[in-house]
VEXDREN-2710 file (C-alpha; in Angstrom, 1 decimal):
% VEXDREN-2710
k/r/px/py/pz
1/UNK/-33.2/200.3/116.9
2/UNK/-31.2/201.5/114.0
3/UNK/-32.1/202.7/110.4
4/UNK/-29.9/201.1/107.7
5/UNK/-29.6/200.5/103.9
6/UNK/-28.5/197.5/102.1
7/UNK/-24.9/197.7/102.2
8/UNK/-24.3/196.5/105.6
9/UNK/-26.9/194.4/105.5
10/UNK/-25.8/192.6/102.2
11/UNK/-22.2/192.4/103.9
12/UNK/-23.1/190.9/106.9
13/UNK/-26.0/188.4/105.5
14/UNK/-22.8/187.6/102.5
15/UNK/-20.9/186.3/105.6
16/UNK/-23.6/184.7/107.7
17/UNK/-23.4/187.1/110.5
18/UNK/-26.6/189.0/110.6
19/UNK/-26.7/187.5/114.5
20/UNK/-24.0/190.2/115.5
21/UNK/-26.7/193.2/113.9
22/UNK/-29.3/191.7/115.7
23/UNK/-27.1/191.4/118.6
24/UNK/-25.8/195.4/118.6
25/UNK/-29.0/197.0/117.8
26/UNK/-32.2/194.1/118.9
27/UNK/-34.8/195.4/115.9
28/UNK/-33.3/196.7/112.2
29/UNK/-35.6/199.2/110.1
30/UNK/-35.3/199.4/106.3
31/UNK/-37.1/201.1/103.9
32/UNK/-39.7/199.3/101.4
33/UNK/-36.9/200.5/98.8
34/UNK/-34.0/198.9/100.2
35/UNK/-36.2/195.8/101.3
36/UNK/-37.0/195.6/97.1
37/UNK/-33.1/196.1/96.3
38/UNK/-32.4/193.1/99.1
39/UNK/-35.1/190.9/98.5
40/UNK/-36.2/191.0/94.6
41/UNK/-33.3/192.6/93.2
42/UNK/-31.0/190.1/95.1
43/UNK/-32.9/187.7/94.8
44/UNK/-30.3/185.9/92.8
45/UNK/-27.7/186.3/95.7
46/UNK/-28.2/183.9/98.8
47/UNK/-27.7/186.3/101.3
48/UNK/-31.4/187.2/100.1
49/UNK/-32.6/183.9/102.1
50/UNK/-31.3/185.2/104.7
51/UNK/-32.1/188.5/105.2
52/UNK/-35.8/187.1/104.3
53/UNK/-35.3/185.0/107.1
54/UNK/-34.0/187.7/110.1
55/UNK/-37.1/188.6/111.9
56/UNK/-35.8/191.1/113.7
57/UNK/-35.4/193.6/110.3
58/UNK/-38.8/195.4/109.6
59/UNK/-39.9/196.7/106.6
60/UNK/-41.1/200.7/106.8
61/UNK/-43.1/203.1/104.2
62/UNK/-41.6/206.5/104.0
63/UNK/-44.0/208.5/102.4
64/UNK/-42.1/212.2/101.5
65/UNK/-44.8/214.8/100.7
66/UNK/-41.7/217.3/100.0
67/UNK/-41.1/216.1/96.5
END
C-alpha cells in the first residue's frame, strides 16, 4: 500500500501504464482532494477514464483537527 498525489498518477495513467503501480504496490490511497484534482478537474484529460477505471486506487477522507 502506498499514499500518493496526482502527479504520478497522472503520468502513469498519460501513458497507459497504471498496471505497473498496481503491480509495485497491489492497493493505491489518495486523498478525496487529489481524487477531485484527477477526476473533476481532469476531467477533460483522458487519463481521467482511466484512473476512474483502476480499482485498485481508493479514495480516503483526512480529516486534520490541527488547523
Amino acid at each position: 500500500m502506498i499514499i500518493t498525489d496526482s502527479t504520478p498518477l497522472i503520468n502513469f495513467a498519460a501513458i497507459h501504464r497504471l498496471d505497473i503501480l498496481e503491480q509495485l504496490f497491489e492497493r493505491i490511497i489518495i486523498p478525496e482532494a487529489v481524487e477531485t484534482e484527477l477526476l473533476k478537474k481532469g476531467k477533460r484529460y483522458p487519463s481521467a477514464e482511466e484512473l476512474k477505471r483502476a480499482d485498485f486506487i481508493d479514495v480516503i477522507r483526512i480529516n486534520d483537527d490541527a488547523i
